[in-house]
C-alpha positions in Angstrom: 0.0 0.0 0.0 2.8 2.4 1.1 4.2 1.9 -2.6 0.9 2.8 -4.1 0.2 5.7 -1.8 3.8 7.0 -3.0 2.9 6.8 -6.8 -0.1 8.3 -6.2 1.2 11.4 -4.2 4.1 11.8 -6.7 2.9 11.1 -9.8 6.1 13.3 -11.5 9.3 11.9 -10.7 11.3 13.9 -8.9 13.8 14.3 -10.9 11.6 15.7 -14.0 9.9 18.0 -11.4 13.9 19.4 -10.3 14.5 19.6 -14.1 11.6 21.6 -14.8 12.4 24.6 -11.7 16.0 24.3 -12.8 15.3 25.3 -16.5 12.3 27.8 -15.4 14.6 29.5 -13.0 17.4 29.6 -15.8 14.9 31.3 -18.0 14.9 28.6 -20.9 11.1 27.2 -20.1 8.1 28.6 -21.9 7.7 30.1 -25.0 10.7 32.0 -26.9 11.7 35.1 -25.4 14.0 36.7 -28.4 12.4 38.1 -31.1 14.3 35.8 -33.5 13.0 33.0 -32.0 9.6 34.1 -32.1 9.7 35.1 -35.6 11.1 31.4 -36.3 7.9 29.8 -34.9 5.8 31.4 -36.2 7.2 31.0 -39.8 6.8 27.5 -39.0 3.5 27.6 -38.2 2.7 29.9 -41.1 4.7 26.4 -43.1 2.4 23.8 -41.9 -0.7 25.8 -42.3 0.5 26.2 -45.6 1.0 22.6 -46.7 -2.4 21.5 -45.0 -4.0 24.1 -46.9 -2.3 23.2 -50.3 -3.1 19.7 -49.6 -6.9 19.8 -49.0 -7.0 22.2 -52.2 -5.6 19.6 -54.4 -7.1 16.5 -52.9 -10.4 18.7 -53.5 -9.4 19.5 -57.1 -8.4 15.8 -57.9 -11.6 14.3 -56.7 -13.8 14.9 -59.6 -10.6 14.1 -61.9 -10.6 10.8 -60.1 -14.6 10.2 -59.8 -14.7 11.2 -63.4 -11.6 8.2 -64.6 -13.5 5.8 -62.4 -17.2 6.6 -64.5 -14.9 6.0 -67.8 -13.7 2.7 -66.3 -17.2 1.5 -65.7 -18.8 2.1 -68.6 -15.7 1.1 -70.9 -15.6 -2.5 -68.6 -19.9 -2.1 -69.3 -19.2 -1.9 -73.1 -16.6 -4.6 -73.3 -19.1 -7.1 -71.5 -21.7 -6.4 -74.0 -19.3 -7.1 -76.7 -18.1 -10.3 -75.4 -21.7 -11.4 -74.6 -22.7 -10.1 -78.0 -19.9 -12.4 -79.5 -20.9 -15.6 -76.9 -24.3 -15.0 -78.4 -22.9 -15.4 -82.4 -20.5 -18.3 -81.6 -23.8 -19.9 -79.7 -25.5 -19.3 -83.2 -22.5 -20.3 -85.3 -21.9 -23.7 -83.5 -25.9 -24.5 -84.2 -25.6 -23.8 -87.5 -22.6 -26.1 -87.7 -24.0 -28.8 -85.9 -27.4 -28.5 -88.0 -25.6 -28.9 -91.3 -23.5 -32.2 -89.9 -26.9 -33.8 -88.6 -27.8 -33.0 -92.7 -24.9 -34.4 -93.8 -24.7 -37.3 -91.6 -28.6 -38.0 -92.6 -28.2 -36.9 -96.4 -24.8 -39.5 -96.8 -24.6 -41.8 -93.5 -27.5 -44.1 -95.9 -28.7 -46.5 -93.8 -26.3 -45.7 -91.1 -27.0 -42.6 -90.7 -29.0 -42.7 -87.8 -27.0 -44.9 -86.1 -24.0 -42.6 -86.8 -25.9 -39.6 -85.6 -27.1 -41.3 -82.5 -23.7 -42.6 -80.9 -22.1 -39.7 -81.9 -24.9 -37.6 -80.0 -25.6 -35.5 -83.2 -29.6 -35.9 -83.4 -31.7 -35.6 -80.6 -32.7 -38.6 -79.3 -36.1 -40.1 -77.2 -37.3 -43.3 -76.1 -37.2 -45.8 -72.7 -34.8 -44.9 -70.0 -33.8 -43.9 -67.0 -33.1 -40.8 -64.8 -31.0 -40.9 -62.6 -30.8 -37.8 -59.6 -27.7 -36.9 -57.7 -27.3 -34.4 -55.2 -25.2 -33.6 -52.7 -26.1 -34.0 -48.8 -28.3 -31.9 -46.8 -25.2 -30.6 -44.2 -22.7 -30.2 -47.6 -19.9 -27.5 -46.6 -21.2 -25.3 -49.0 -17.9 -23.2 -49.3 -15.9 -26.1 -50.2 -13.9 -29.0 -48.1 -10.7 -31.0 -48.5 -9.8 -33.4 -51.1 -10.9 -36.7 -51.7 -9.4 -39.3 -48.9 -7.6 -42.2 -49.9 -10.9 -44.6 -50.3 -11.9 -42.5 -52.8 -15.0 -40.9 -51.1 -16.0 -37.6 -50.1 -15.1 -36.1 -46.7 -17.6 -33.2 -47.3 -20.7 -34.8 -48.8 -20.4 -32.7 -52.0 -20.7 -34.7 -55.3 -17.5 -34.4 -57.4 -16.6 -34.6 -60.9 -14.8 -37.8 -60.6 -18.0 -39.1 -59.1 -20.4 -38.0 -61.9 -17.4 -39.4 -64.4 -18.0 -43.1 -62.4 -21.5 -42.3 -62.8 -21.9 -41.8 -66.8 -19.1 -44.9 -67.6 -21.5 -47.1 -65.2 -24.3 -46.4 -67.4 -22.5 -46.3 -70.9 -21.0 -50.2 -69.5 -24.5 -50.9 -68.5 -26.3 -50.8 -71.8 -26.9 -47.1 -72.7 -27.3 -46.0 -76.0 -27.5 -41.8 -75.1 -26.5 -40.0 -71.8 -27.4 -36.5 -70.9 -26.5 -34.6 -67.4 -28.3 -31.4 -66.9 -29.2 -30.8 -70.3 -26.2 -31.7 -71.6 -25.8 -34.1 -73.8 -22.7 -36.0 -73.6 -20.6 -37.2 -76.6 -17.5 -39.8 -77.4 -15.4 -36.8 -77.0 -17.0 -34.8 -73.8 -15.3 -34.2 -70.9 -16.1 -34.2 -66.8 -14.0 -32.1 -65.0 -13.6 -29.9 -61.9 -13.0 -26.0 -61.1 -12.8 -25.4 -58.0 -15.8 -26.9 -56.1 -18.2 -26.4 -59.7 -18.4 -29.5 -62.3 -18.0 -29.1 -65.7 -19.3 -31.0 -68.6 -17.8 -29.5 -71.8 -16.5 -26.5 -70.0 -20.4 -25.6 -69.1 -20.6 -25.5 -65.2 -23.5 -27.6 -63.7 -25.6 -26.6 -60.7 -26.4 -29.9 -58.3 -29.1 -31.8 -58.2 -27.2 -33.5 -61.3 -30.1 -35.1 -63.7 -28.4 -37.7 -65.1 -31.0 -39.0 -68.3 -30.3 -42.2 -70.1 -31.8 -44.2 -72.9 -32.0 -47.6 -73.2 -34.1 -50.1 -71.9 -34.6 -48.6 -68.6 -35.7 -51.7 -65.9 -33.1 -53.7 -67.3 -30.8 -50.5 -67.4 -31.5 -49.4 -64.2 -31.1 -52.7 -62.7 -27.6 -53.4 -64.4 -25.9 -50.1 -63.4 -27.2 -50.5 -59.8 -25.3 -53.9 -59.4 -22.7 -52.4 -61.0 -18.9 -51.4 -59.3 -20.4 -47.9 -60.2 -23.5 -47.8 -59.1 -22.0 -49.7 -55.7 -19.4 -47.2 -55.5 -22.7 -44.6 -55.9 -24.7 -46.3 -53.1 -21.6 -46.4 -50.7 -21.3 -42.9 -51.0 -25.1 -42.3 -50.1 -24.3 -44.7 -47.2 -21.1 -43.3 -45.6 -21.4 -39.6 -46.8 -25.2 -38.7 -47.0 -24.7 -38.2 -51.2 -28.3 -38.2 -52.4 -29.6 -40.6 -55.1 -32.5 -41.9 -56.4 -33.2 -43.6 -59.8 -35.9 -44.4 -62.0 -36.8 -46.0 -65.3 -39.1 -43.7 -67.4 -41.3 -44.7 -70.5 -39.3 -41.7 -72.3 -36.7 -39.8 -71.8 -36.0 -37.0 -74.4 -32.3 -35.6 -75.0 -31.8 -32.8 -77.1 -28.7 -33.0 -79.3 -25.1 -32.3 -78.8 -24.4 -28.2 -79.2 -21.7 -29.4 -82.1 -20.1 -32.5 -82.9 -16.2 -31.8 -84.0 -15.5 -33.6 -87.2 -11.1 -34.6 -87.0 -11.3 -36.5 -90.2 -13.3 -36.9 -93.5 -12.5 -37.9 -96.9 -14.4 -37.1 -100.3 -17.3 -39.3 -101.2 -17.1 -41.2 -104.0 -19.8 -41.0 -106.9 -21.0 -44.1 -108.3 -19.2 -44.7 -112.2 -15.8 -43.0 -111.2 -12.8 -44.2 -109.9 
């Protein structure tokens, strides 16, 4: 208490408070007494008023400067995105006029393979028996995105992943379908599942879960084959373990529209009957 009652009743050390008297009584406390002195603060006063001043005046004058280069910005980064959705729109257009004229080409000179052609290779639109197929991810998903897969291969999250939709579409292409669509999306011999980040692509077109997965073929037998599948196991485990949501059905039909363009790599001239 003693120590306390000390700090308390000499709150300036001693020696600052014999410092101070010493340069009072010396004359050397205070303000400036010489005129010199005097005249040197207040220059320095009249200084930094001076450059506070100047300062406000030109962040004042560069505001509208800077409000104005930030208006241009918008409405040049407003044009640009109507140009490239102008130009998403035309290649949209483009690549259904090119896949119209190969469904015409494929009908005109496949003969009587032609709508076989344009089936497998998912250039016509297709309906007929099926199945759909619904997965979703579970109810308490991490939404924002977990960790990677662990080392059986399953989900430690409860979000569906690409590889698991991939698993998915080969069960049902091993299991006797003859067209496979996800989303609206019709998949070809040449389309690809694949992540980025936490979204699935199919074709570079990101999906939003529930996936509809829709299949032709002869759907009870269909639907019963890719169930005792490894895949559809591998599905069911995941439902099991992780809380993935499934559920299957065979349909009467199922309609999927056709591929947005099928890529031809190689052709070669026809030849016209009576020439060599």
């Amino acid at each position: 208490m003693s120590l306390l009652t000390n700090v308390m009743d000499h709150s300036l050390d001693d020696g600052y408070a014999e410092a101070a008297a010493r340069k009072k009584a010396e004359g050397n406390g205070g303000m400036p007494r010489t005129l010199r002195a005097k005249l040197g603060l207040a220059a320095g006063l009249v200084l930094a008023a001076l450059v506070v001043t100047v300062g406000a005046a030109q962040a004042r004058v560069a505001a509208p400067v800077v409000a104005k280069e930030r208006e241009e910005l918008i409405a040049r980064i407003d044009r640009e995105t109507a140009t490239a959705d102008k130009l998403e729109r035309k290649v949209d257009m483009l690549r259904n006029d090119v896949g119209d004229r190969q469904r015409e080409a494929l009908k005109k000179h496949g003969g009587d393979k032609g709508e076989l052609l344009g089936l497998l290779s998912g250039a016509t639109a297709v309906h007929g028996p099926g199945v759909k197929l619904v997965v979703d991810d579970a109810k308490e998903a991490d939404q924002g995105g977990g960790g990677p897969r662990e080392s059986t291969g399953f989900s430690d999250t409860g979000r569906v992943r690409d590889r698991d939709m991939q698993r998915v579409v080969n069960g049902l292409w091993q299991s006797g379908a003859e067209a496979v669509a996800i989303n609206g999306q019709r998949l070809t011999a040449l389309s690809a599942i694949r992540a980025a980040g936490d979204a699935i692509l199919v074709d570079n077109r990101p999906l939003v879960p529930p996936y509809t997965v829709l299949a032709v073929g002869d759907g009870r037998r269909l639907s019963t084959r890719f169930q005792n599948s490894p895949d559809g196991m591998y599905l069911h485990a995941l439902q099991e373990n992780f809380g993935i949501r499934t559920a299957i059905s065979a349909q009467d039909d199922v309609r999927l529209p056709a591929a947005p363009s099928v890529i031809v790599r190689t052709a070669q001239p026809r030849t016209e009957k009576g020439t060599s």
